[in-house]
C-alpha positions in Angstrom: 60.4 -9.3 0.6 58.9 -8.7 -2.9 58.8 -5.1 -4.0 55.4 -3.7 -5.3 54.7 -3.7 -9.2 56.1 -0.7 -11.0 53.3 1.4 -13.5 54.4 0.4 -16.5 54.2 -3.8 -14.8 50.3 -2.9 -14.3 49.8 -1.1 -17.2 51.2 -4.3 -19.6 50.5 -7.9 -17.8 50.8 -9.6 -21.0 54.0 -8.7 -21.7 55.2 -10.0 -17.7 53.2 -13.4 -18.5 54.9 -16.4 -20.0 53.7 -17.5 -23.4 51.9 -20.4 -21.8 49.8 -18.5 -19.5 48.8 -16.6 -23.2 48.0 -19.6 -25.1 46.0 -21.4 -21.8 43.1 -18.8 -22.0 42.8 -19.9 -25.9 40.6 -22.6 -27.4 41.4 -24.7 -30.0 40.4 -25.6 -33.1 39.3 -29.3 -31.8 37.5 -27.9 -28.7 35.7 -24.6 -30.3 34.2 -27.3 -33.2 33.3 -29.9 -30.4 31.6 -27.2 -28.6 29.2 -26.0 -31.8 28.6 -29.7 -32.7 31.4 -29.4 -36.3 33.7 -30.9 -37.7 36.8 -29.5 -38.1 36.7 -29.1 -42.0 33.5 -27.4 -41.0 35.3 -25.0 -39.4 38.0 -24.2 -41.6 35.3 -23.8 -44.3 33.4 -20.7 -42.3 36.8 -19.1 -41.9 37.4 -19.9 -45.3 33.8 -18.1 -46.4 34.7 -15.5 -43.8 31.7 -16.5 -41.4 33.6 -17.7 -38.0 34.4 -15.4 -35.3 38.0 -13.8 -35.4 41.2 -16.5 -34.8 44.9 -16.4 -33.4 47.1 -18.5 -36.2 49.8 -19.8 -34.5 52.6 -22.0 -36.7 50.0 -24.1 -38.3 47.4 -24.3 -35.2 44.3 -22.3 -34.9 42.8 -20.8 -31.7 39.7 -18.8 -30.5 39.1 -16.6 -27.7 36.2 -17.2 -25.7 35.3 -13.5 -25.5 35.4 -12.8 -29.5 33.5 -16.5 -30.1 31.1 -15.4 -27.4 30.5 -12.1 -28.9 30.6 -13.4 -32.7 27.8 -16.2 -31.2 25.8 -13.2 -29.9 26.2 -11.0 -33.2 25.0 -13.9 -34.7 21.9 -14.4 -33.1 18.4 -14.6 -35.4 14.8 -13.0 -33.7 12.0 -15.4 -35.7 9.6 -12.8 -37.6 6.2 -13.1 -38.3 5.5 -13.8 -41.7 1.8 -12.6 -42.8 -1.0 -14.9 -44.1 -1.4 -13.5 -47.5 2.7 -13.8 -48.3 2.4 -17.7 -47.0 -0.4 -19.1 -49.3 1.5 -17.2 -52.1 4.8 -19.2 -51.6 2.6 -22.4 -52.1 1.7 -21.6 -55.7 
């Protein structure tokens, strides 16, 4: 028989995980750029400019959680705006 999980096993489940199960909700660099239609140098340029969604450097490998590239997709997200006549005929001079 098991015994039941103590408070402080509940209260930190990342620390009773193994490293593997850590890294296995990460994407990689290869997968996140496949999924936006970059290239990898793409990438490493917008977190180079500051404009990617927050990483996890590991060693020399770069990941992304699916929440913060969710929520950095969202943040990112443009509403078109109505430009009025008289502005458009004056960018056409």
């Amino acid at each position: 028989m098991s015994t039941p999980a103590s408070k402080e096993e509940i209260a930190a489940p990342s620390a009773a995980r193994p490293a593997s199960d850590l890294i296995g909700d990460l994407i990689p660099e290869d997968q996140y750029a496949a999924m936006l239609g970059l290239t990898k140098r793409t990438c490493q340029r917008h977190r180079q400019l500051r404009c990617a969604p927050p990483y996890i450097r590991i060693g020399r490998r770069i990941f992304y959680r699916p929440a913060a590239v969710r929520a950095w997709l969202e943040k990112s997200e443009l509403t078109p705006s109505l430009v009025p006549d008289g502005l458009k005929s004056r960018r056409r001079r």
